[in-house]
PDB file with SEQRES, HELIX, SHEET and CRYST1 records, atoms N, CA, C and O in Angstrom:
SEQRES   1 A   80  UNK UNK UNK UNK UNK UNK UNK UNK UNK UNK UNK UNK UNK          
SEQRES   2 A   80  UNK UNK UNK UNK UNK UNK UNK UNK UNK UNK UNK UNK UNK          
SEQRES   3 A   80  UNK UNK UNK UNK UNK UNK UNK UNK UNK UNK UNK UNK UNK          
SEQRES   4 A   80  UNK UNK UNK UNK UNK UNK UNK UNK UNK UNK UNK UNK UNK          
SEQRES   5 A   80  UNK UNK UNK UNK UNK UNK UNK UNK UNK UNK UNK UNK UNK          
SEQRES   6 A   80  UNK UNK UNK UNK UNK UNK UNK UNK UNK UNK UNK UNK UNK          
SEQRES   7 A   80  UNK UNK                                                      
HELIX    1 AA1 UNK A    3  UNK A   18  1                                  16    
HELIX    2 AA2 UNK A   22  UNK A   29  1                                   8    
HELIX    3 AA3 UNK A   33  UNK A   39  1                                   7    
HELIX    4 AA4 UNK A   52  UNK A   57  1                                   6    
HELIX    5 AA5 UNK A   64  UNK A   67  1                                   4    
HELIX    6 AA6 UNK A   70  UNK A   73  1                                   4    
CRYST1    1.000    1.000    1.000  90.00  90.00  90.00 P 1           1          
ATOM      1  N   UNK A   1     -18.858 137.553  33.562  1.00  0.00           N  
ATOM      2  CA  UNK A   1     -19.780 137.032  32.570  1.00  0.00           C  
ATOM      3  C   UNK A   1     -19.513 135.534  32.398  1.00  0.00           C  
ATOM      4  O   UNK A   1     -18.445 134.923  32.424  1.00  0.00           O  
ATOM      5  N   UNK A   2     -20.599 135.165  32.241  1.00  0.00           N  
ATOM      6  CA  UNK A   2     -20.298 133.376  31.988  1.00  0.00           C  
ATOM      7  C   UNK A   2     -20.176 132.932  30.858  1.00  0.00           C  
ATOM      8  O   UNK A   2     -20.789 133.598  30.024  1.00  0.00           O  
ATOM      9  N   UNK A   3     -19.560 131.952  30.413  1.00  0.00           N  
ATOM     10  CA  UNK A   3     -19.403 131.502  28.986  1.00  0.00           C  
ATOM     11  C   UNK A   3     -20.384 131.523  28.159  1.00  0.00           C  
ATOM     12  O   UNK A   3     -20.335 131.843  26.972  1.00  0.00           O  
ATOM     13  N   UNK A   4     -21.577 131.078  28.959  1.00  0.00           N  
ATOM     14  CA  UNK A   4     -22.794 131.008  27.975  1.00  0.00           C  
ATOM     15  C   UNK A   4     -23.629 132.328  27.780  1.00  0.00           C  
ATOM     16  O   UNK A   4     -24.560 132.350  26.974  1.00  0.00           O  
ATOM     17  N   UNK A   5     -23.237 133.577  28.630  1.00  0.00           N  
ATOM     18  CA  UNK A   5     -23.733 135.093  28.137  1.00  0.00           C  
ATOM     19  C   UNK A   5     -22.836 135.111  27.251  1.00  0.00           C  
ATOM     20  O   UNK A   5     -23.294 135.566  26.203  1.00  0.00           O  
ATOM     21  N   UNK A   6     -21.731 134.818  27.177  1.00  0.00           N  
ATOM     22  CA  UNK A   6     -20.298 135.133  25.947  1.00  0.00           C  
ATOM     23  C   UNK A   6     -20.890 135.105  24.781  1.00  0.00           C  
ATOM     24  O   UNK A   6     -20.852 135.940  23.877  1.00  0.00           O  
ATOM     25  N   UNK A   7     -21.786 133.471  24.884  1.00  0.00           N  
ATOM     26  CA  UNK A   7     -22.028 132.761  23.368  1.00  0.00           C  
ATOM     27  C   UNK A   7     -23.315 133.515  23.131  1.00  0.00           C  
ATOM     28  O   UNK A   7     -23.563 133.498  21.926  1.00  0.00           O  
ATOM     29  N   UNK A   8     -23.846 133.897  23.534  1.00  0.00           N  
ATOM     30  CA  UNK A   8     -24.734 134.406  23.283  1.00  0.00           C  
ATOM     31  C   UNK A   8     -25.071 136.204  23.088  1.00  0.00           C  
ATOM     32  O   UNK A   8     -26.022 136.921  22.778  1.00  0.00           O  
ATOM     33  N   UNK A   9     -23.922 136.318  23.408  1.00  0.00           N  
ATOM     34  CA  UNK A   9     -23.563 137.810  22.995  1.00  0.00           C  
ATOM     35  C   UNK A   9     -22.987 138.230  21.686  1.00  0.00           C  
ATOM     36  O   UNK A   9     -23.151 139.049  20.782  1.00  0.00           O  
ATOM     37  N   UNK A  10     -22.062 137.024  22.140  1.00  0.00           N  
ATOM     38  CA  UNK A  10     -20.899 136.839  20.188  1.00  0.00           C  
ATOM     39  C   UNK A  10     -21.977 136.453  19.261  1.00  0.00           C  
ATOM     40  O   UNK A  10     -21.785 136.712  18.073  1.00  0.00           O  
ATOM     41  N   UNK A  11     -23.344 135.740  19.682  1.00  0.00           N  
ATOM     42  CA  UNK A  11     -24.321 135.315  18.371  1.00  0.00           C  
ATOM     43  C   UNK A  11     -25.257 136.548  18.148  1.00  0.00           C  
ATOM     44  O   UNK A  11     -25.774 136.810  17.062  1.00  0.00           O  
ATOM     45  N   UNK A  12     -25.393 137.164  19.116  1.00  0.00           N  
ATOM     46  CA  UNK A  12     -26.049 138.104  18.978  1.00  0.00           C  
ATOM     47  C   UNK A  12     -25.132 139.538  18.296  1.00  0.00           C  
ATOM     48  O   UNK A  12     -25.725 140.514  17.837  1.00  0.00           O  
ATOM     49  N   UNK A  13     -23.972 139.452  18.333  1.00  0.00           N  
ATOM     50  CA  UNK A  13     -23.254 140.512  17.560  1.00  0.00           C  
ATOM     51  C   UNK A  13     -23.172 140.133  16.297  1.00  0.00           C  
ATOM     52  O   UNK A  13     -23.668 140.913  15.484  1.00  0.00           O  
ATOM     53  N   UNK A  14     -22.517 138.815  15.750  1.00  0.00           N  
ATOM     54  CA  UNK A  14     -22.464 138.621  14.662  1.00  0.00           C  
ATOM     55  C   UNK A  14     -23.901 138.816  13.833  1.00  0.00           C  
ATOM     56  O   UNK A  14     -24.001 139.492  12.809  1.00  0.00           O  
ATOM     57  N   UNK A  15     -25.163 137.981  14.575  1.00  0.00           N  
ATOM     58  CA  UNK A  15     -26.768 138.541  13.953  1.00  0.00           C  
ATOM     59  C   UNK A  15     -26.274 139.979  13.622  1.00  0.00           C  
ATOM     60  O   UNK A  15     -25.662 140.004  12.554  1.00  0.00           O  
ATOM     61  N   UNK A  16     -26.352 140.928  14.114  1.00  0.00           N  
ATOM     62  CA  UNK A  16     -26.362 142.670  14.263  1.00  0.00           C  
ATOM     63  C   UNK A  16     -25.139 142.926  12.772  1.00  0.00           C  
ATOM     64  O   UNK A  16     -25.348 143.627  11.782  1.00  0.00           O  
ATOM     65  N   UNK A  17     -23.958 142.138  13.067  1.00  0.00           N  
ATOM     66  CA  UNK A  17     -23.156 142.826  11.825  1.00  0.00           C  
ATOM     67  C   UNK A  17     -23.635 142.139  10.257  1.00  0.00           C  
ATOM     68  O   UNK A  17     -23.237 142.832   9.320  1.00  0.00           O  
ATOM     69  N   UNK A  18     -24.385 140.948   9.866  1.00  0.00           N  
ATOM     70  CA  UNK A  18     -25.141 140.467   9.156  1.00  0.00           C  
ATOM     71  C   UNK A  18     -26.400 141.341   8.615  1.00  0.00           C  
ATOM     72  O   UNK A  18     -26.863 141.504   7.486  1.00  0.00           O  
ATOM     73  N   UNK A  19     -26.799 141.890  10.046  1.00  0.00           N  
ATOM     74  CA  UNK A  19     -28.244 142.406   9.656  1.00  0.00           C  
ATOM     75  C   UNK A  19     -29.565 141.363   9.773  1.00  0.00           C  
ATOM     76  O   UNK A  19     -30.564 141.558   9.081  1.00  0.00           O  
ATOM     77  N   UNK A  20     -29.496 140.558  10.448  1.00  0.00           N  
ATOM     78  CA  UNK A  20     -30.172 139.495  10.388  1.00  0.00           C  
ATOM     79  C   UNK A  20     -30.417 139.099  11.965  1.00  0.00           C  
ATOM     80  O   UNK A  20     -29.521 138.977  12.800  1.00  0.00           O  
ATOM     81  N   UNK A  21     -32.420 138.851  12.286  1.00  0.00           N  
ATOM     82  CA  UNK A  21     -32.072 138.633  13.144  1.00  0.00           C  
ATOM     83  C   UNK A  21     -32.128 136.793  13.605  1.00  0.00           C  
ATOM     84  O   UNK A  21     -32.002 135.880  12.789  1.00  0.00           O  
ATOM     85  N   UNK A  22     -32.344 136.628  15.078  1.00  0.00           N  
ATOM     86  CA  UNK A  22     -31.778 135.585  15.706  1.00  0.00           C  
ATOM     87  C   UNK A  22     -32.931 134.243  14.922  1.00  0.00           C  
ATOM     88  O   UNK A  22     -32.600 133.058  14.874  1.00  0.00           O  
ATOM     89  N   UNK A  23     -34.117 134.723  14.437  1.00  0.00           N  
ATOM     90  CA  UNK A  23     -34.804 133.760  13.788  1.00  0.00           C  
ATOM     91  C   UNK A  23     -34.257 133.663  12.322  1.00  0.00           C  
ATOM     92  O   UNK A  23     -34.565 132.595  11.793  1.00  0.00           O  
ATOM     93  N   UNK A  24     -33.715 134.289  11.739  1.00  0.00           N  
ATOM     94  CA  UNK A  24     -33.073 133.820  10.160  1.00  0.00           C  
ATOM     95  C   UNK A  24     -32.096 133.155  10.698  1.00  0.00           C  
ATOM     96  O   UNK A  24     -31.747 132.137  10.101  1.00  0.00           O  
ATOM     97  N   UNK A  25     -31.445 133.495  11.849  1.00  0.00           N  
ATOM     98  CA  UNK A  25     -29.707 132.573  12.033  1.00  0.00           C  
ATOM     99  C   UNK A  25     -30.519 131.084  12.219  1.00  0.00           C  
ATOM    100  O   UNK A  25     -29.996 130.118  11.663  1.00  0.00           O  
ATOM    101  N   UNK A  26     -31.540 130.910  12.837  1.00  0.00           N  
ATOM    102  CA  UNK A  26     -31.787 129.556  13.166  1.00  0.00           C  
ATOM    103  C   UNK A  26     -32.366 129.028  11.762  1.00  0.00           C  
ATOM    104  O   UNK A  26     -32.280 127.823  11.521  1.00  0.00           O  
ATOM    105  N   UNK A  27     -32.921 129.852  10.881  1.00  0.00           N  
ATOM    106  CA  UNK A  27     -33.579 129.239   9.414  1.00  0.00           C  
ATOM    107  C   UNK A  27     -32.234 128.851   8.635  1.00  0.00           C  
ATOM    108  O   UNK A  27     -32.154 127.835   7.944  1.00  0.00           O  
ATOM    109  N   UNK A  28     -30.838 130.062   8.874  1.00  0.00           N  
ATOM    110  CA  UNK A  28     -29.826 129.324   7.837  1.00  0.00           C  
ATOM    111  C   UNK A  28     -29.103 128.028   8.846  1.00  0.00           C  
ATOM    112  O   UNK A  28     -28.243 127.413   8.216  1.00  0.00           O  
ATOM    113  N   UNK A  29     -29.223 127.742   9.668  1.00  0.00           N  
ATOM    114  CA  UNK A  29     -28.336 126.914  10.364  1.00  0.00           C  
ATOM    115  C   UNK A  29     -29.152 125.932  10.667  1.00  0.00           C  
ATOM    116  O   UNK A  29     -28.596 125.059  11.333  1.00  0.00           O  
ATOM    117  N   UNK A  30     -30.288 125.735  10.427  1.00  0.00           N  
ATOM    118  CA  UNK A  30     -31.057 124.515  10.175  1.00  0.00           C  
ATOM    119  C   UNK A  30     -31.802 124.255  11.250  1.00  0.00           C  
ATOM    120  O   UNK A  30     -32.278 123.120  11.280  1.00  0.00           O  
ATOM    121  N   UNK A  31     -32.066 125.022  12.215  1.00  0.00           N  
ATOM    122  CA  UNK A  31     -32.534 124.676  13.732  1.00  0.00           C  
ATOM    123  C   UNK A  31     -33.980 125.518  14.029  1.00  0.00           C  
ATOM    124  O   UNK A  31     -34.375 126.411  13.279  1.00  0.00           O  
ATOM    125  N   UNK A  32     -34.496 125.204  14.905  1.00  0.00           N  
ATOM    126  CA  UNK A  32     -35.636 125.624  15.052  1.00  0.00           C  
ATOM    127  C   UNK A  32     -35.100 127.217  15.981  1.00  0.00           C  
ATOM    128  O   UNK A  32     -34.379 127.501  16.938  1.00  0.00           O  
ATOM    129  N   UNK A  33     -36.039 127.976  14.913  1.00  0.00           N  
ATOM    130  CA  UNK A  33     -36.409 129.424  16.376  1.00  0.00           C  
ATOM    131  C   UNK A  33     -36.241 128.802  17.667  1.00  0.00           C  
ATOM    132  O   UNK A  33     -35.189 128.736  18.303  1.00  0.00           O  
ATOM    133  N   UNK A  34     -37.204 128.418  17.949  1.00  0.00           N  
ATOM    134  CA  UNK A  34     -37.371 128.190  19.605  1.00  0.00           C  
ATOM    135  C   UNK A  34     -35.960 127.721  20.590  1.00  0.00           C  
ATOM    136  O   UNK A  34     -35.809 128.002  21.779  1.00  0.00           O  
ATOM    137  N   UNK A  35     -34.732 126.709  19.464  1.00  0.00           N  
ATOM    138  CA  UNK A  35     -33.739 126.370  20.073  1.00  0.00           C  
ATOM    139  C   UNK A  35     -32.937 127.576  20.305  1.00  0.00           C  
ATOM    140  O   UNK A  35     -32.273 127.710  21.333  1.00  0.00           O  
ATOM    141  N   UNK A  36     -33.000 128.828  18.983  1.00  0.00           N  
ATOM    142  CA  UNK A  36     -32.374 129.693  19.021  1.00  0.00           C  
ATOM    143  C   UNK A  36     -32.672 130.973  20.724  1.00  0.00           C  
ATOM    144  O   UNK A  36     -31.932 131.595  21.486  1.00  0.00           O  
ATOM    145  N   UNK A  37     -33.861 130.809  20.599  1.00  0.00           N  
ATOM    146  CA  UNK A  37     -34.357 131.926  21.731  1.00  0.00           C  
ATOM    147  C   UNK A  37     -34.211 131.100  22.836  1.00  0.00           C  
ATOM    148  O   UNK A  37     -34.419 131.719  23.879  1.00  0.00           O  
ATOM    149  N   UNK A  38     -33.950 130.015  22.982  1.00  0.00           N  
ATOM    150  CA  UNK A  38     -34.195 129.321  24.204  1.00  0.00           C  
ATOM    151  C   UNK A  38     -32.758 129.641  24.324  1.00  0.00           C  
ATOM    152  O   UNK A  38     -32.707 130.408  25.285  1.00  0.00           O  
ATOM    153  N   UNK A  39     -31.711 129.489  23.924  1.00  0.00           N  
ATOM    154  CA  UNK A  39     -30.552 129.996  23.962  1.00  0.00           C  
ATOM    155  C   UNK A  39     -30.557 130.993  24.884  1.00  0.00           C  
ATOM    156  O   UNK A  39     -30.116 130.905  26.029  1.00  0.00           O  
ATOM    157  N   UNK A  40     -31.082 131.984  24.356  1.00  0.00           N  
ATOM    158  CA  UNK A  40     -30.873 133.545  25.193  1.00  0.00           C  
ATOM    159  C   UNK A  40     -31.608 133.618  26.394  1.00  0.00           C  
ATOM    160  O   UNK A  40     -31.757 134.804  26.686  1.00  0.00           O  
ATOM    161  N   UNK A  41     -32.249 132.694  27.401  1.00  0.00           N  
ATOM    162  CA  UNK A  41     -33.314 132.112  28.330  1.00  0.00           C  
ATOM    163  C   UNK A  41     -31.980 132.616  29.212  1.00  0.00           C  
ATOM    164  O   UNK A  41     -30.996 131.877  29.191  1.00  0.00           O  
ATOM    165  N   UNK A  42     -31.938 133.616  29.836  1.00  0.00           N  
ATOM    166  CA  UNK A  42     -31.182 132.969  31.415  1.00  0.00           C  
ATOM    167  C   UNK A  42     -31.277 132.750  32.282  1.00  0.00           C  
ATOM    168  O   UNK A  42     -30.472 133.014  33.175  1.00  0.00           O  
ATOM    169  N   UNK A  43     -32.661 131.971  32.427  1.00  0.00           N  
ATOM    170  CA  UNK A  43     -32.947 130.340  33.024  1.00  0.00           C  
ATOM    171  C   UNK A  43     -32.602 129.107  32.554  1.00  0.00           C  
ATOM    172  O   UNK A  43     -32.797 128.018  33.093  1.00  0.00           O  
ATOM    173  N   UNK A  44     -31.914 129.427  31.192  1.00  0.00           N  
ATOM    174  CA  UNK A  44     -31.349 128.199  30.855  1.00  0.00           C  
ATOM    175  C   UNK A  44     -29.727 128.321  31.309  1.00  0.00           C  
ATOM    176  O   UNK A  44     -29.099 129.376  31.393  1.00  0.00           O  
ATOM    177  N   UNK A  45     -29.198 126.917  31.591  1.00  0.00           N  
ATOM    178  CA  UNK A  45     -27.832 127.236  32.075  1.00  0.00           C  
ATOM    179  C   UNK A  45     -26.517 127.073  31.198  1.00  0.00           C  
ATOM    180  O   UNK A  45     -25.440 127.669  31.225  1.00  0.00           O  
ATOM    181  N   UNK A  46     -26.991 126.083  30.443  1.00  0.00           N  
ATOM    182  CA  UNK A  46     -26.165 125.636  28.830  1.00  0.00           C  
ATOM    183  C   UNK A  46     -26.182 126.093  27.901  1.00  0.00           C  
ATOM    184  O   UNK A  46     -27.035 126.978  27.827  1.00  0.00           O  
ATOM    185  N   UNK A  47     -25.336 125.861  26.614  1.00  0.00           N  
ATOM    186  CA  UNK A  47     -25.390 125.760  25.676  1.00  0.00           C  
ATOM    187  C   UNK A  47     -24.837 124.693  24.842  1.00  0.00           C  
ATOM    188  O   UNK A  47     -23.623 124.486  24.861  1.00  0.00           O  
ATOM    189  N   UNK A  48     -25.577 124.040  24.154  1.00  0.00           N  
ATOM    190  CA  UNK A  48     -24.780 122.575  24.056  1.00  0.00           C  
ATOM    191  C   UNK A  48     -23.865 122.931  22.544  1.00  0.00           C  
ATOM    192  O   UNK A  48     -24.427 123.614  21.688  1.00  0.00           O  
ATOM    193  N   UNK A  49     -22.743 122.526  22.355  1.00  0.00           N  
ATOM    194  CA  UNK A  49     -21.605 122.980  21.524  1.00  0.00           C  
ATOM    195  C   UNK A  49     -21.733 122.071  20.410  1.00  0.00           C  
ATOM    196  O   UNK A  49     -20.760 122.013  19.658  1.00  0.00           O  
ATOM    197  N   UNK A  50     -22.916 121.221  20.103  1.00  0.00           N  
ATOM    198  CA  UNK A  50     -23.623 120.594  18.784  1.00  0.00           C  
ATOM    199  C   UNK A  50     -24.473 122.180  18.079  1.00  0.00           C  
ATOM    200  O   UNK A  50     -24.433 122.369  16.864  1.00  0.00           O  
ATOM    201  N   UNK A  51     -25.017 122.949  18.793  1.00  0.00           N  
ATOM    202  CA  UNK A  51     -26.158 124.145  18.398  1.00  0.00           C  
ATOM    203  C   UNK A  51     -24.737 124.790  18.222  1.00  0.00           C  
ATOM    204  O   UNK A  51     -24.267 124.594  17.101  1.00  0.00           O  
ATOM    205  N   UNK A  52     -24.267 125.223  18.733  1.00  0.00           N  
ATOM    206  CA  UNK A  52     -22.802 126.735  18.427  1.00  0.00           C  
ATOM    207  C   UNK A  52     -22.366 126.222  17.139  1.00  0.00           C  
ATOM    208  O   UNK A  52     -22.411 126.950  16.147  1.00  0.00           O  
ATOM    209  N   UNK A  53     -21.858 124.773  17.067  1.00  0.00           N  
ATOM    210  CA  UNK A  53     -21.180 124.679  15.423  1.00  0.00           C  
ATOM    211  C   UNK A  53     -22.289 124.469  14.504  1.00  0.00           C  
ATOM    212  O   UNK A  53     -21.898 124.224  13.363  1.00  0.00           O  
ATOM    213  N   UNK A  54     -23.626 124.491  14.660  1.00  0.00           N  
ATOM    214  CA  UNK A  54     -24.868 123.804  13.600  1.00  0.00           C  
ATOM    215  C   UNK A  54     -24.851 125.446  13.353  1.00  0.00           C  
ATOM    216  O   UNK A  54     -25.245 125.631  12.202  1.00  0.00           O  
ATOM    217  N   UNK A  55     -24.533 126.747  14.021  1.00  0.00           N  
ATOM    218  CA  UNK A  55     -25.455 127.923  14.070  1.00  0.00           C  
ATOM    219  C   UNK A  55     -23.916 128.927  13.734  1.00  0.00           C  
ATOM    220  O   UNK A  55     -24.133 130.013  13.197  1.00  0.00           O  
ATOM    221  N   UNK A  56     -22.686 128.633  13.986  1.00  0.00           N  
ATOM    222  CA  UNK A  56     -21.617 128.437  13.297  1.00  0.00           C  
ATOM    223  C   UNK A  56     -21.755 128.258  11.547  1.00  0.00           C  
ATOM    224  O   UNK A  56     -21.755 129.127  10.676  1.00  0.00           O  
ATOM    225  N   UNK A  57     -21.855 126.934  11.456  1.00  0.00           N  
ATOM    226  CA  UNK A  57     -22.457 126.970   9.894  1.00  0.00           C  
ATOM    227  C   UNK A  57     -23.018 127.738   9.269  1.00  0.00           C  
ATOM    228  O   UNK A  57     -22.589 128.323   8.275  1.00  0.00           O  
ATOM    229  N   UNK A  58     -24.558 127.890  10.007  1.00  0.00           N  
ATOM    230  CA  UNK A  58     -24.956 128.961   9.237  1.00  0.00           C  
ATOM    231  C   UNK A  58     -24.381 130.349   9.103  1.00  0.00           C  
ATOM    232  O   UNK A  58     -24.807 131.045   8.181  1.00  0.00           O  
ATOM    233  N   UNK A  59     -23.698 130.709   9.710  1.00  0.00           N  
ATOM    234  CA  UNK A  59     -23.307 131.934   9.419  1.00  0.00           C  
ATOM    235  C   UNK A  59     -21.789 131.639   8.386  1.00  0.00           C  
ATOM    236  O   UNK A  59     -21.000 132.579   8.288  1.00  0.00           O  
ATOM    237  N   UNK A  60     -21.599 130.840   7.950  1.00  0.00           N  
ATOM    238  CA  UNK A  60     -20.049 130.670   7.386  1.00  0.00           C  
ATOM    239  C   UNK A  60     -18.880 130.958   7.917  1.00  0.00           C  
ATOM    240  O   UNK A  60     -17.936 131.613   7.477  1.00  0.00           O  
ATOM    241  N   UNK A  61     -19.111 130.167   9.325  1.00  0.00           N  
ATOM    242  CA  UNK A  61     -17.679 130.879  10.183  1.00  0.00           C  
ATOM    243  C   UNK A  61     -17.253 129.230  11.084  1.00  0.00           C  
ATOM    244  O   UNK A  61     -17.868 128.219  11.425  1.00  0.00           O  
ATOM    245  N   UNK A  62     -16.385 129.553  11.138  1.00  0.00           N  
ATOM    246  CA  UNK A  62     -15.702 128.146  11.968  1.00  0.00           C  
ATOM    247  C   UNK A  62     -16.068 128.785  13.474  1.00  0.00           C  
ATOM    248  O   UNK A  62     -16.503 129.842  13.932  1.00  0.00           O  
ATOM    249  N   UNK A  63     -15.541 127.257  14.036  1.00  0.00           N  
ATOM    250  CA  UNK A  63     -15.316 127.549  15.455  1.00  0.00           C  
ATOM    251  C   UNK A  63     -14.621 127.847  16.159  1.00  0.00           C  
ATOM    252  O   UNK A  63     -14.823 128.146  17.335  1.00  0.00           O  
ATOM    253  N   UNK A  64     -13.492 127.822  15.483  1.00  0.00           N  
ATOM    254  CA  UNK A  64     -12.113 129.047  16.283  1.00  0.00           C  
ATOM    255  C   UNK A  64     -12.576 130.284  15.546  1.00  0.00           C  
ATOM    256  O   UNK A  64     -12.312 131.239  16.276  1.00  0.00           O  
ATOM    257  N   UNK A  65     -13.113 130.672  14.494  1.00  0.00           N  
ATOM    258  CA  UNK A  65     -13.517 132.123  14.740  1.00  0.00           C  
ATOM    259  C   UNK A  65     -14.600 132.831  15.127  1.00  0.00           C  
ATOM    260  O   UNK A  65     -14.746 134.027  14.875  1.00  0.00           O  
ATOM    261  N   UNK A  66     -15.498 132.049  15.824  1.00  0.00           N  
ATOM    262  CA  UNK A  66     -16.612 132.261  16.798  1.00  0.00           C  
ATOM    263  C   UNK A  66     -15.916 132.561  17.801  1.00  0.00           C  
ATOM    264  O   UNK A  66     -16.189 133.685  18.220  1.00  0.00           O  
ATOM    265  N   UNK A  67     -15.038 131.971  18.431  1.00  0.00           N  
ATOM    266  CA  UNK A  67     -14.355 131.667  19.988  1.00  0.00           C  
ATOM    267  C   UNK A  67     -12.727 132.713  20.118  1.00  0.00           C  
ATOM    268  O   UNK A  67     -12.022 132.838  21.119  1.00  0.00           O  
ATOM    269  N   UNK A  68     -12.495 133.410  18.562  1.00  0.00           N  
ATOM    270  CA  UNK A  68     -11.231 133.982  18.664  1.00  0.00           C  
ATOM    271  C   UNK A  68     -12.019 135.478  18.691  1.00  0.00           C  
ATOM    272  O   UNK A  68     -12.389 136.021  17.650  1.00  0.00           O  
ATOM    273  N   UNK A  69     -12.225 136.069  20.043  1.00  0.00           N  
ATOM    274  CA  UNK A  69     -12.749 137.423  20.565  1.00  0.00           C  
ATOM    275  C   UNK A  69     -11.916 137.456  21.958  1.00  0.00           C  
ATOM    276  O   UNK A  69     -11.828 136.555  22.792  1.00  0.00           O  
ATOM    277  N   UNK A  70     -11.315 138.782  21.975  1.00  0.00           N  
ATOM    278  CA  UNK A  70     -11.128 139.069  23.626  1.00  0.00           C  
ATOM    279  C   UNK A  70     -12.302 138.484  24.408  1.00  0.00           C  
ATOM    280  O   UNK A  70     -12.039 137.572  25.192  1.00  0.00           O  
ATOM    281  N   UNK A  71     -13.664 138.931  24.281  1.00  0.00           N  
ATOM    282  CA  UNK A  71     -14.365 138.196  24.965  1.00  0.00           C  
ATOM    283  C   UNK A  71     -14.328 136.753  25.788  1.00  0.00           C  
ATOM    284  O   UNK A  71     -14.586 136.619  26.984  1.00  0.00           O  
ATOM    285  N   UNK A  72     -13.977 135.794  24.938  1.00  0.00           N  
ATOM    286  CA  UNK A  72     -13.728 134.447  25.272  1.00  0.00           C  
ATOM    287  C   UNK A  72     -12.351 134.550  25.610  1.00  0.00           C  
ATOM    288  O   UNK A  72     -12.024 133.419  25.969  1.00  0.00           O  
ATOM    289  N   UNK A  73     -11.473 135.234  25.677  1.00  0.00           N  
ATOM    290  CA  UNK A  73      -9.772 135.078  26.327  1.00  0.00           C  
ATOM    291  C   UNK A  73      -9.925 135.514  27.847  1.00  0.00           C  
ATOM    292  O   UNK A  73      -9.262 135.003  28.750  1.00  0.00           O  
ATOM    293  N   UNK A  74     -10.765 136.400  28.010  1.00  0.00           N  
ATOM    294  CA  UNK A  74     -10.918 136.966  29.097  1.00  0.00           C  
ATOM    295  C   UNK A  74     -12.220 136.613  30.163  1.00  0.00           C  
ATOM    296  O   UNK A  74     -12.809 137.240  31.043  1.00  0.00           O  
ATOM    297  N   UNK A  75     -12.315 135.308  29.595  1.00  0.00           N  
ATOM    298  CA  UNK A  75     -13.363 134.784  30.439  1.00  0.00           C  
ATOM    299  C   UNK A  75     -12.836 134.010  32.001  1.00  0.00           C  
ATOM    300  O   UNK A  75     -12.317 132.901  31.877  1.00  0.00           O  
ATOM    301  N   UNK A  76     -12.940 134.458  33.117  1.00  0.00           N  
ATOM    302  CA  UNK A  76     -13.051 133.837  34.376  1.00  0.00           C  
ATOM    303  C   UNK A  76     -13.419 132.146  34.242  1.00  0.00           C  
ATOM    304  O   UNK A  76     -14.182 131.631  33.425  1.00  0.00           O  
ATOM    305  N   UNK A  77     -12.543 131.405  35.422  1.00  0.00           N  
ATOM    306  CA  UNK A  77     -13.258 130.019  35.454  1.00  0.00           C  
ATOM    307  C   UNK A  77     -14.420 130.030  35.659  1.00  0.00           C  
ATOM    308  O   UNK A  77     -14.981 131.050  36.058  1.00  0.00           O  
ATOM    309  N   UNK A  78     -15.115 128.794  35.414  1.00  0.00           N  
ATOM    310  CA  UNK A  78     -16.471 128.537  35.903  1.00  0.00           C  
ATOM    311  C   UNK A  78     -16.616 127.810  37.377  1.00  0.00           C  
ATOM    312  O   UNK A  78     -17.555 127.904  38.166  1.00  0.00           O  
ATOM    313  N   UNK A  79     -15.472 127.103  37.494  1.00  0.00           N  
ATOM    314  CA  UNK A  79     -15.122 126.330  38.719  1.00  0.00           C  
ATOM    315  C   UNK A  79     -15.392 127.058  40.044  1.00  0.00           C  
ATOM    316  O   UNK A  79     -14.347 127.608  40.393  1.00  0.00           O  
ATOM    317  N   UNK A  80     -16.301 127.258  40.840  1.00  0.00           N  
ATOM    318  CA  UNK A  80     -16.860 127.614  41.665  1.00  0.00           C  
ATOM    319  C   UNK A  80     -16.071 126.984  43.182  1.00  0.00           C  
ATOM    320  O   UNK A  80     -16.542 127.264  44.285  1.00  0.00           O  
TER     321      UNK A  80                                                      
END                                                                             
């Protein structure tokens, strides 16, 4: 899995344990829907780490506890 299915899995779990979905996370975190779903595009290849801490915020969580999941410990290089 690549870092950016990670981030987008961990945003999509935390949505699910909230109860809330991926368009309220972008209304509390100040960002447009469209940045939010464009996120989950995998035709898109990024995620730029200005949107993770703006979308971070909104949920009231830092960024070491977005990033503190087995998920992200057990992530493979990207280095090809």
């Amino acid at each position: 899995m690549s870092v950016k299915d990670m981030v987008v899995e961990r945003f999509c779990e935390l949505c699910r344990e909230r109860g809330i979905r991926l368009n309220e996370l972008a209304n509390l975190a100040g960002v447009t829907p469209s940045t939010v779903y464009s996120m989950t595009d995998p035709k898109r290849r990024d995620v730029s780490i200005v949107t993770v801490k703006k979308l971070c915020d909104g949920l009231n969580i830092s960024l070491g506890q977005f990033f503190s999941t087995p998920g992200f410990e057990t992530l493979e290089q990207e280095i090809q």
